[in-house]
Every structure is written in C-alpha cells, then in structure tokens.
Jmol script that loads the backbone (N, CA, C; Angstrom):
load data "model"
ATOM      1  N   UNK A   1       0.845  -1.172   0.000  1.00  0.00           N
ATOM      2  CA  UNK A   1       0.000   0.000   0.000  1.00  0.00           C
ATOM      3  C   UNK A   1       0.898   1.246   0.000  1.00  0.00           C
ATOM      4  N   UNK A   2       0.447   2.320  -0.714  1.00  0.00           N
ATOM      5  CA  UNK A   2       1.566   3.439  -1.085  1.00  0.00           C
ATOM      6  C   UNK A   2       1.118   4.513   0.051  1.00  0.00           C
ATOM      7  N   UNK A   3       1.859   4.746   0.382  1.00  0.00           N
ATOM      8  CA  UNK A   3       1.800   6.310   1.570  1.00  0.00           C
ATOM      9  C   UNK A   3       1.778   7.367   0.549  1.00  0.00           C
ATOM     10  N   UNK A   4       0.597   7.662   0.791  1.00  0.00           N
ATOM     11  CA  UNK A   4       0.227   9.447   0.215  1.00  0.00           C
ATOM     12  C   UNK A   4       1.341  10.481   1.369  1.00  0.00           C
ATOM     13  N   UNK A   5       2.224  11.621   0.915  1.00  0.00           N
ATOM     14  CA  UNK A   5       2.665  12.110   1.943  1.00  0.00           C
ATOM     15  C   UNK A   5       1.506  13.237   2.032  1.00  0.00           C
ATOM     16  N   UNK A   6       1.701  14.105   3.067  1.00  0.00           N
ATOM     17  CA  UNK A   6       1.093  15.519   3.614  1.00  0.00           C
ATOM     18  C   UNK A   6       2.102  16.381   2.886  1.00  0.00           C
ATOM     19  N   UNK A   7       1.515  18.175   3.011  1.00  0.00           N
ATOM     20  CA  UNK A   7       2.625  18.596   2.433  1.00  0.00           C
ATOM     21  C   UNK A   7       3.768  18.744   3.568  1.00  0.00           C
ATOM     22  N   UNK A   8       3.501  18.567   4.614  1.00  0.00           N
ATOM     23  CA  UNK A   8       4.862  19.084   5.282  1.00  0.00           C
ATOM     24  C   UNK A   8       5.479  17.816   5.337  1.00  0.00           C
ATOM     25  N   UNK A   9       5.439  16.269   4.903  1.00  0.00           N
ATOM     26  CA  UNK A   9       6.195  15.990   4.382  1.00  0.00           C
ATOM     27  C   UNK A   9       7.085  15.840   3.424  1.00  0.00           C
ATOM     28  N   UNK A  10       6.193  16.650   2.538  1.00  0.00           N
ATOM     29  CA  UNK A  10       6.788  17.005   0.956  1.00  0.00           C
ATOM     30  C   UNK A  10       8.026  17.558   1.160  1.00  0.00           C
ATOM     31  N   UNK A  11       9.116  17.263   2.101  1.00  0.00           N
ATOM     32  CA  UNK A  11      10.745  18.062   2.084  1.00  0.00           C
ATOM     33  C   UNK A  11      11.627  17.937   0.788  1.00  0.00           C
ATOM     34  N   UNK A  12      12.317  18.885   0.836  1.00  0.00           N
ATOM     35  CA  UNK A  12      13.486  19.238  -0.150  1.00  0.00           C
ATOM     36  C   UNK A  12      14.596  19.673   0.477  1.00  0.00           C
ATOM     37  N   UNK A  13      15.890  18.957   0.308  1.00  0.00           N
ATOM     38  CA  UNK A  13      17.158  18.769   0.690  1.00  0.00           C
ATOM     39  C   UNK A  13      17.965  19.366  -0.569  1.00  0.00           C
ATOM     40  N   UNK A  14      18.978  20.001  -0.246  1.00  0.00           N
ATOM     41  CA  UNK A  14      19.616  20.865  -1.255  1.00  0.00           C
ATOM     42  C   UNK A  14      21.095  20.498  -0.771  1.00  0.00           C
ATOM     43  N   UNK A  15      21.286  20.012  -0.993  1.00  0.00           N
ATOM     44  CA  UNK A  15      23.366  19.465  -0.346  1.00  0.00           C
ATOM     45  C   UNK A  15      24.560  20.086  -1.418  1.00  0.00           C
ATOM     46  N   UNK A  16      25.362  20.301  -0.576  1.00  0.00           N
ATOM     47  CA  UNK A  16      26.738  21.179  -1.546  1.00  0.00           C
ATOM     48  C   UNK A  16      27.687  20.504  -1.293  1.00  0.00           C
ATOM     49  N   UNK A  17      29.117  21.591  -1.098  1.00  0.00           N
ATOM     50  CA  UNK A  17      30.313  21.700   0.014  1.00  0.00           C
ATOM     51  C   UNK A  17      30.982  22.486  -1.043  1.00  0.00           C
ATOM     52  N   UNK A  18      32.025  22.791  -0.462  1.00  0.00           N
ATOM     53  CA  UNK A  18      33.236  23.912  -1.432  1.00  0.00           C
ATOM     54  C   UNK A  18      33.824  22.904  -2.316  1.00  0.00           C
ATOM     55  N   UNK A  19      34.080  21.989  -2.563  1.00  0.00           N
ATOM     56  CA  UNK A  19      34.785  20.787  -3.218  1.00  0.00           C
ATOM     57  C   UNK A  19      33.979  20.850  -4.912  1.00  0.00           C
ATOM     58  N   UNK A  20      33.172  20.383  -4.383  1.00  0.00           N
ATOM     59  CA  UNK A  20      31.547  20.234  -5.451  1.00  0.00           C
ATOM     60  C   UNK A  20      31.869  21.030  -6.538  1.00  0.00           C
ATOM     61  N   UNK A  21      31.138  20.196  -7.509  1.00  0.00           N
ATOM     62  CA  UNK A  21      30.743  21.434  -8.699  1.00  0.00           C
ATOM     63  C   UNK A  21      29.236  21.372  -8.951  1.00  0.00           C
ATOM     64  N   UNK A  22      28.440  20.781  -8.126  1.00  0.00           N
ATOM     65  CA  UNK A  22      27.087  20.790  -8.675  1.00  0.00           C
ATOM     66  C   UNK A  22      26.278  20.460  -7.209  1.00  0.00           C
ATOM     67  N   UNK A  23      24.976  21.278  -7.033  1.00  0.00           N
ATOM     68  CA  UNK A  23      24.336  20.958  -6.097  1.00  0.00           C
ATOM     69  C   UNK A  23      23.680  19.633  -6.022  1.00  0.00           C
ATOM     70  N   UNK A  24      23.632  18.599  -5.086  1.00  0.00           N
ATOM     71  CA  UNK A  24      22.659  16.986  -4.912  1.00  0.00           C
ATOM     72  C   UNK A  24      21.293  17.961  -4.314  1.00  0.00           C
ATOM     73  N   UNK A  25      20.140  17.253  -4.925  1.00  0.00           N
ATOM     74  CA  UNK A  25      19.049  17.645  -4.389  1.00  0.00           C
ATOM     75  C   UNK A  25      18.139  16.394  -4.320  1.00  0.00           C
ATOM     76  N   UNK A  26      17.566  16.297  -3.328  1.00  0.00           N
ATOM     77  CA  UNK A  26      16.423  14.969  -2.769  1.00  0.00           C
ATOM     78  C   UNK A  26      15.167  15.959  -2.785  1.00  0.00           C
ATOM     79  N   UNK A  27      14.077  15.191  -3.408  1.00  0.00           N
ATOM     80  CA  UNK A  27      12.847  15.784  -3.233  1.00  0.00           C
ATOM     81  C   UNK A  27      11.843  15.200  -3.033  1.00  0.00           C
ATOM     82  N   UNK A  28      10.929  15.592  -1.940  1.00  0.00           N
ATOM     83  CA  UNK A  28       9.633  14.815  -2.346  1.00  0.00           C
ATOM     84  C   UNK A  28       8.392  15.545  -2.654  1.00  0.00           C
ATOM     85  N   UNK A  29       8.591  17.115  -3.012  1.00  0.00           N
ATOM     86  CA  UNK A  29       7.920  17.725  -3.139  1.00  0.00           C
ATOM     87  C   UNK A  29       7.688  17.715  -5.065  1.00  0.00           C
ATOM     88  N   UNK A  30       6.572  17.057  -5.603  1.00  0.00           N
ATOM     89  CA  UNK A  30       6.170  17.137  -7.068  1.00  0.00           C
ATOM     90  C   UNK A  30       6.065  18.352  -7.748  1.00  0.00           C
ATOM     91  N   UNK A  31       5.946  19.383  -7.375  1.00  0.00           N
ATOM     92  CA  UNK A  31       6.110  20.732  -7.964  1.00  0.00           C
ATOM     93  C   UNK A  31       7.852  20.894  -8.442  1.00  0.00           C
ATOM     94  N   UNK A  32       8.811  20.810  -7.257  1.00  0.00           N
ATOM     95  CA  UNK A  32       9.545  20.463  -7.683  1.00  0.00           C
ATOM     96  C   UNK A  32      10.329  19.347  -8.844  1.00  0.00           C
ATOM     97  N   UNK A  33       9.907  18.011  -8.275  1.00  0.00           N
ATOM     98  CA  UNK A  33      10.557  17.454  -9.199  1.00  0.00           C
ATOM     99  C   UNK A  33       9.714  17.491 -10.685  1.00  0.00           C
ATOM    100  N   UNK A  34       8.249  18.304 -11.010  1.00  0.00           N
ATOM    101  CA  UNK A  34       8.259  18.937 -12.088  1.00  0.00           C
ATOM    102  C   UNK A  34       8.809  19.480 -12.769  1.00  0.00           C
ATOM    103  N   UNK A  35       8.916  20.623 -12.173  1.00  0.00           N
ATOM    104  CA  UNK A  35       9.971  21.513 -12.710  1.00  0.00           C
ATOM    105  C   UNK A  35      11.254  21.347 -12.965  1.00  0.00           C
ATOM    106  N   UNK A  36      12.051  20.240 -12.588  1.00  0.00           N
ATOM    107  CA  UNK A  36      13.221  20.438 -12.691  1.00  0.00           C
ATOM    108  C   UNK A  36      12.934  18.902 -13.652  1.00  0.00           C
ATOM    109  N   UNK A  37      12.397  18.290 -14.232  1.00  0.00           N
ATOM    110  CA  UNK A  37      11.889  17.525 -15.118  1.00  0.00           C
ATOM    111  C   UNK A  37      11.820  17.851 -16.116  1.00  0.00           C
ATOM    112  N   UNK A  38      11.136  19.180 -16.411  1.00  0.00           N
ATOM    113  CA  UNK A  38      10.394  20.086 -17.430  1.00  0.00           C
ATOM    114  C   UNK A  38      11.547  20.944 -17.695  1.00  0.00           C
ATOM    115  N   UNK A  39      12.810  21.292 -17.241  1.00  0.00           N
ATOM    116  CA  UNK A  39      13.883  21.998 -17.546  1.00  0.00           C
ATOM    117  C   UNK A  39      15.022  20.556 -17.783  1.00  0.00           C
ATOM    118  N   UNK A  40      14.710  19.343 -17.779  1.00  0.00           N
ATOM    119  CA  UNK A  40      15.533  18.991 -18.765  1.00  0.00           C
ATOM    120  C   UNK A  40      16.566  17.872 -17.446  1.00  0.00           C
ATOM    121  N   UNK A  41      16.717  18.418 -16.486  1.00  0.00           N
ATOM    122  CA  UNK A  41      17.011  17.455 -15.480  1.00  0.00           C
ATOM    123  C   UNK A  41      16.681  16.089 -15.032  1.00  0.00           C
ATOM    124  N   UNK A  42      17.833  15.159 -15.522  1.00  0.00           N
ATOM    125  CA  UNK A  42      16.614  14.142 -15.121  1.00  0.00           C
ATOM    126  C   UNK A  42      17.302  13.615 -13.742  1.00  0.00           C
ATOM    127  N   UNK A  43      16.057  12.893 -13.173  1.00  0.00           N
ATOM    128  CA  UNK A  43      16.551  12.534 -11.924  1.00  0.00           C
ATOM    129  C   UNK A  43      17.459  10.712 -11.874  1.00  0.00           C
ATOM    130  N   UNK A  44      18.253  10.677 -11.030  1.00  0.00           N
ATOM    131  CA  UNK A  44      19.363   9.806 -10.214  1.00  0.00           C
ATOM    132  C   UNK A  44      18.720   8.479 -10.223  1.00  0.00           C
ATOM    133  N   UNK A  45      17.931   7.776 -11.090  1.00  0.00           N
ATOM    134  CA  UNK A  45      17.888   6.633 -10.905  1.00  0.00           C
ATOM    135  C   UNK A  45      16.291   6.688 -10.540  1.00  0.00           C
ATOM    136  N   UNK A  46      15.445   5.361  -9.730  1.00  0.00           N
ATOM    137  CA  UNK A  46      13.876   5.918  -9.643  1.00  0.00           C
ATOM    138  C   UNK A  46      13.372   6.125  -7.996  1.00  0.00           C
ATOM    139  N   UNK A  47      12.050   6.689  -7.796  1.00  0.00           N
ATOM    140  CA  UNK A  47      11.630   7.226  -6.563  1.00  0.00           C
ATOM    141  C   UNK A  47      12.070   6.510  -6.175  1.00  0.00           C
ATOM    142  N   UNK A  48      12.542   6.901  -4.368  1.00  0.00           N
ATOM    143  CA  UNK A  48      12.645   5.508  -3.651  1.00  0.00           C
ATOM    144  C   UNK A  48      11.160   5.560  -2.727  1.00  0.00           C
ATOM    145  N   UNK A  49      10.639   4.859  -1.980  1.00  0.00           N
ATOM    146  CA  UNK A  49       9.266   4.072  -1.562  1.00  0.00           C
ATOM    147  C   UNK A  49       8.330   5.523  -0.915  1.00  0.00           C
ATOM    148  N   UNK A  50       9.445   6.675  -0.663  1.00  0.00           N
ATOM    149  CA  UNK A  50       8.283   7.814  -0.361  1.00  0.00           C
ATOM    150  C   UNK A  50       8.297   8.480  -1.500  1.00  0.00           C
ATOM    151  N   UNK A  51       8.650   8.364  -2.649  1.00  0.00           N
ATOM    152  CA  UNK A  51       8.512   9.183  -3.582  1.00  0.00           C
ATOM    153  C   UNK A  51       9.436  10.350  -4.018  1.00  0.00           C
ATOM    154  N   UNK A  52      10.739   9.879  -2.436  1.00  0.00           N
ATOM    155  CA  UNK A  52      11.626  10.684  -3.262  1.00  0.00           C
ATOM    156  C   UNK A  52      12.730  10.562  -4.194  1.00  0.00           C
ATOM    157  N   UNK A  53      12.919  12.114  -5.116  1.00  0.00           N
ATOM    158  CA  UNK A  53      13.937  11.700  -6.233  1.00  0.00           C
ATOM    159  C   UNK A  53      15.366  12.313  -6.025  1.00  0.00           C
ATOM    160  N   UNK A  54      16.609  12.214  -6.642  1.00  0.00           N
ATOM    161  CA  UNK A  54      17.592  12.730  -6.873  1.00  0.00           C
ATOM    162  C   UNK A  54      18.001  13.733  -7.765  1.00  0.00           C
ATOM    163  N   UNK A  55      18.443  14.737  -7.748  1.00  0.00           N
ATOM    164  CA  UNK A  55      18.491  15.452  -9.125  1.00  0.00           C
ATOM    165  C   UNK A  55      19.966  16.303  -8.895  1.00  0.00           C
ATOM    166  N   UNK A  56      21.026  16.386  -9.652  1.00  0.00           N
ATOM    167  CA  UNK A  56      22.100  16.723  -9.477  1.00  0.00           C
ATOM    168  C   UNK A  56      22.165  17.876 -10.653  1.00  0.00           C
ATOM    169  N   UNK A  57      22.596  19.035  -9.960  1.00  0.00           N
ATOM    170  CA  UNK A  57      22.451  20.575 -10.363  1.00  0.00           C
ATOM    171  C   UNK A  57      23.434  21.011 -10.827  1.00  0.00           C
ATOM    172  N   UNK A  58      24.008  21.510 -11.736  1.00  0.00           N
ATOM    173  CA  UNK A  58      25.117  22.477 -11.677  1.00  0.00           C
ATOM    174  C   UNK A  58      24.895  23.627 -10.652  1.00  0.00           C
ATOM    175  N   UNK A  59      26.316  23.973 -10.592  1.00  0.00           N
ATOM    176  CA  UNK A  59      26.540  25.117  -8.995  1.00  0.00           C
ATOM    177  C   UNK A  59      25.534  26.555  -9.512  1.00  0.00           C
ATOM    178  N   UNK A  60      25.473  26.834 -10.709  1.00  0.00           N
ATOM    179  CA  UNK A  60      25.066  27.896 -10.963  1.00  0.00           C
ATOM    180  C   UNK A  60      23.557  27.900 -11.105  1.00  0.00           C
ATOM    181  N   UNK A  61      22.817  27.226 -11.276  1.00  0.00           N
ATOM    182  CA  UNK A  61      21.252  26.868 -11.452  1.00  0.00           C
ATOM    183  C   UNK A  61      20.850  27.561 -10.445  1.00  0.00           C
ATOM    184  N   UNK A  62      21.023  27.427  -9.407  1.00  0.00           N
ATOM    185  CA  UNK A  62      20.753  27.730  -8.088  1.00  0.00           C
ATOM    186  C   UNK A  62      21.589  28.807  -7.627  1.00  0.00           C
ATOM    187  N   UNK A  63      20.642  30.170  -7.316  1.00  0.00           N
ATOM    188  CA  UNK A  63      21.683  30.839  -6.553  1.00  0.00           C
ATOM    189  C   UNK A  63      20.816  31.811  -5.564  1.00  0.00           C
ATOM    190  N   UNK A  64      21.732  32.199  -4.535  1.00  0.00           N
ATOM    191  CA  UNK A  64      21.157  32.232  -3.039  1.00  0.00           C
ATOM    192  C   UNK A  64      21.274  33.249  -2.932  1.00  0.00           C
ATOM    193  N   UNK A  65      20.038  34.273  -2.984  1.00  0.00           N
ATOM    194  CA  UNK A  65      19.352  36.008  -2.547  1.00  0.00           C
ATOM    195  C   UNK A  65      19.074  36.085  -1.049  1.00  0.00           C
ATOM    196  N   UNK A  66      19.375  37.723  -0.885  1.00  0.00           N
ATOM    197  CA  UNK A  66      19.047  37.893   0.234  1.00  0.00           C
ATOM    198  C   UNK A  66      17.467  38.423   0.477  1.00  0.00           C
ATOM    199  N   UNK A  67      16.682  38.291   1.111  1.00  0.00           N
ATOM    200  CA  UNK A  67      15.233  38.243   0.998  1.00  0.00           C
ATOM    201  C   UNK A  67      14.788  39.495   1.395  1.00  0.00           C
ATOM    202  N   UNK A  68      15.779  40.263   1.577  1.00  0.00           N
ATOM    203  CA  UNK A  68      15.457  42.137   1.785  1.00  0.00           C
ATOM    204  C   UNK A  68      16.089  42.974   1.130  1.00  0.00           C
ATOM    205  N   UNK A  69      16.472  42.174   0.090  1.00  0.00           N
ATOM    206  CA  UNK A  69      17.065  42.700  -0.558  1.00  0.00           C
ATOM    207  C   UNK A  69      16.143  43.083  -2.012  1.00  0.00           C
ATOM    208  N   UNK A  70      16.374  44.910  -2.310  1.00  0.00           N
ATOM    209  CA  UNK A  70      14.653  45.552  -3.166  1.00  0.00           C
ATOM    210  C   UNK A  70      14.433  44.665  -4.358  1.00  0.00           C
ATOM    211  N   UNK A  71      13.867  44.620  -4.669  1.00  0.00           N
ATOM    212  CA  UNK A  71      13.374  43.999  -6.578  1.00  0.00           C
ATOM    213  C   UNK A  71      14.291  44.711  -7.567  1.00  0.00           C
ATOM    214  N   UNK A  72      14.728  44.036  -8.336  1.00  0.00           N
ATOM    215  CA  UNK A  72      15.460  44.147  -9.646  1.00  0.00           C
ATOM    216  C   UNK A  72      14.685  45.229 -10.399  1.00  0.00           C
ATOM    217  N   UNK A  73      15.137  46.382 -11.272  1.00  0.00           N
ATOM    218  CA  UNK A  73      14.425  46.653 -12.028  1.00  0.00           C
ATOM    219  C   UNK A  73      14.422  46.157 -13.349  1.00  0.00           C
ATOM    220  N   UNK A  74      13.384  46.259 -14.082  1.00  0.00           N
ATOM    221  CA  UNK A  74      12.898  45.783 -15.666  1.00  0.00           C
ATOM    222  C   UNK A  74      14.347  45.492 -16.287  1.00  0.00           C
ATOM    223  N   UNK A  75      15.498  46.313 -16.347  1.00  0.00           N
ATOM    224  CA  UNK A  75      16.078  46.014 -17.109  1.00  0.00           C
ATOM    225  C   UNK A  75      17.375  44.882 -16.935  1.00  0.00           C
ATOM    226  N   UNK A  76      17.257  44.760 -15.188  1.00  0.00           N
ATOM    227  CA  UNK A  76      18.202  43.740 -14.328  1.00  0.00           C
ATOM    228  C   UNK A  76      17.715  42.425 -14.571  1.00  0.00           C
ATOM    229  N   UNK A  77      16.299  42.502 -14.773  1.00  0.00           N
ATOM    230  CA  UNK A  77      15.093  41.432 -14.657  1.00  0.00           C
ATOM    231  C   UNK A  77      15.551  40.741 -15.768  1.00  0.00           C
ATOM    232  N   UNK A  78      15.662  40.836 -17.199  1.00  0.00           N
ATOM    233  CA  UNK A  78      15.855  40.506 -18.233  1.00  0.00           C
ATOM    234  C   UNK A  78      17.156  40.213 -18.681  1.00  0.00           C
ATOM    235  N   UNK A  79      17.843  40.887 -18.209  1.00  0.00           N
ATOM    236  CA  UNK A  79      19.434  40.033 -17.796  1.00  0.00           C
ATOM    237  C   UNK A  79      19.344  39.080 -17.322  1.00  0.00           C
ATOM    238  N   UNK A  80      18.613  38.771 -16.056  1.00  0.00           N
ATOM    239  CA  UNK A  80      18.884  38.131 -15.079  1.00  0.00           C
ATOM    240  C   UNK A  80      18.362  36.656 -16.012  1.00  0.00           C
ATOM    241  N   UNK A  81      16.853  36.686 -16.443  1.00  0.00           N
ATOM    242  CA  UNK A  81      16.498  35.527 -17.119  1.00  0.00           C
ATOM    243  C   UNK A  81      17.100  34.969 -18.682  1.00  0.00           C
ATOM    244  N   UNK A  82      17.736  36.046 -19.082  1.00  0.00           N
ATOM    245  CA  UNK A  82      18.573  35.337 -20.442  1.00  0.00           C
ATOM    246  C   UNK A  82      19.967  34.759 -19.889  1.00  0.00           C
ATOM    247  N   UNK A  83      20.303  35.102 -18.681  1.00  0.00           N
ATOM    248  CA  UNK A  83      21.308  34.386 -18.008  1.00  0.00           C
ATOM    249  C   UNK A  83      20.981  32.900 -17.604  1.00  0.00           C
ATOM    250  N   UNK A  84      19.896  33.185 -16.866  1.00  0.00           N
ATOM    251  CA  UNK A  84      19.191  31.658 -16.545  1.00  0.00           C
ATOM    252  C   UNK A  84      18.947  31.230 -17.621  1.00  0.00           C
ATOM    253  N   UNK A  85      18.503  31.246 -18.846  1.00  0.00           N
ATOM    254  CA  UNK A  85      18.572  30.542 -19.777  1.00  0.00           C
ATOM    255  C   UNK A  85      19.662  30.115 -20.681  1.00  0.00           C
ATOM    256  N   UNK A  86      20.440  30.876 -20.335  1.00  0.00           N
ATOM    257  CA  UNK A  86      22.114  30.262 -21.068  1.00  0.00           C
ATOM    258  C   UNK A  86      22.150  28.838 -19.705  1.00  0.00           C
ATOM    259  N   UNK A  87      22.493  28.471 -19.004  1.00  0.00           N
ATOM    260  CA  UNK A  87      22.476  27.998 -17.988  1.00  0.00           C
ATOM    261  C   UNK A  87      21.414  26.433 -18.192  1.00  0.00           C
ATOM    262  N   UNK A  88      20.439  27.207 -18.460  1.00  0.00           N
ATOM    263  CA  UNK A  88      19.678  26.028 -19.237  1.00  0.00           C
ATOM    264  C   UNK A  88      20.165  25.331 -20.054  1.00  0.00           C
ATOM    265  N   UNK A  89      20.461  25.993 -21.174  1.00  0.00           N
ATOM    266  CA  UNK A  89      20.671  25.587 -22.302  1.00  0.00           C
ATOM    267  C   UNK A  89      21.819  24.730 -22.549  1.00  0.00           C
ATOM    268  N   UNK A  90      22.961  24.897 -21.435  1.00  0.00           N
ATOM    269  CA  UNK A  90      23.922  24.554 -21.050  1.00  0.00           C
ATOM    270  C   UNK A  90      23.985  22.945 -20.509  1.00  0.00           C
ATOM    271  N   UNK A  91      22.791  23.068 -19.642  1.00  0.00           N
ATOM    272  CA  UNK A  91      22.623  22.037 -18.603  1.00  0.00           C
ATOM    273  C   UNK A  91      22.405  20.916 -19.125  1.00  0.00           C
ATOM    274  N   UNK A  92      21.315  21.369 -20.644  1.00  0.00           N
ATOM    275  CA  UNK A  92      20.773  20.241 -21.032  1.00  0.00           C
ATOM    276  C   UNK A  92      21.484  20.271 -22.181  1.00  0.00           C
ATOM    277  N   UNK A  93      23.266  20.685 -22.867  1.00  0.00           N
ATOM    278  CA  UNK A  93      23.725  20.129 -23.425  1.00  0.00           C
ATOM    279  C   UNK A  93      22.847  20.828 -24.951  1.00  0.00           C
ATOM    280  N   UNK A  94      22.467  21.554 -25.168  1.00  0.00           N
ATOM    281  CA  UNK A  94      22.128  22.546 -26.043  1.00  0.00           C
ATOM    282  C   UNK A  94      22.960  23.530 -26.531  1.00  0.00           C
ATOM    283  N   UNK A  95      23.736  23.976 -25.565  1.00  0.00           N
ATOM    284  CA  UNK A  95      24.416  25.199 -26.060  1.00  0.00           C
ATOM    285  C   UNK A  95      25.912  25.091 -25.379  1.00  0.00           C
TER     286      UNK A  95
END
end "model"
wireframe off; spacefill off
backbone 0.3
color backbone group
C-alpha cells in the first residue's frame, strides 16, 4: 500500500560543500521534481518508496538572494532571465 505524503512531508534537501561542482538535491515535493523535469534534469535513478527523487544541479542553477534585498528593475530582470537561460541551455547540453 503506497503512503500518500502531507505537504509538510513534501521536504526538499539541497546538499553542496566547497569541493563540489554541482548541487545533490532529494525531493519529495512534485512541484519540484516537475519543474526540474520540465527543464531537462533528469533525476538519479527511480523514486525511492516515499517518492523521493535525486536530481544533481550544476553550482550555478541555483543561486542564493538575500530576501530584503529591493526587486530588480525591468532592465536587471531581463538580464537576469537570459542568463538563466544560457544555464539552461547549457545544462541540457544545447548550447
């Protein structure tokens, strides 16, 4: 019989170190491992029995804001996402 989780079991683990060149990520949250499905990532082999997956990041995919820090304007904004999309494009061996 399969265990439905709750969402606050739905966790996401994000693992590094200075050594690394790519973030390990465990998920059991499906929004997530959507998305990072739908950008081309595939995950580490299959769920294990709660449904969670593996997904191994490059260092740059991911990057860590400070949360008071003001909003970008329009023209930072659009940098910012043709950057993330080189990055993409990268990831999945496109460009």
């Amino acid at each position: 019989m399969e265990h439905k989780l709750i969402k606050m079991e739905q966790e996401t683990s994000i693992l590094g170190n200075a050594d690394s060149r790519e973030w390990d990520i465990v998920t059991c949250d499906p929004k997530y491992v959507r998305g990072f499905e739908r950008k081309g990532w595939k995950a580490e082999g299959p769920a294990d029995e709660w449904g969670a997956k593996r997904f191994k990041l490059p260092l740059r995919a991911i990057g860590i804001r400070n949360s008071k820090k003001r909003p970008r304007s329009g023209i930072a904004n659009t940098l910012a996402l043709r950057k993330a999309a080189r990055i993409d494009q990268r990831a999945s061996g496109k460009g």
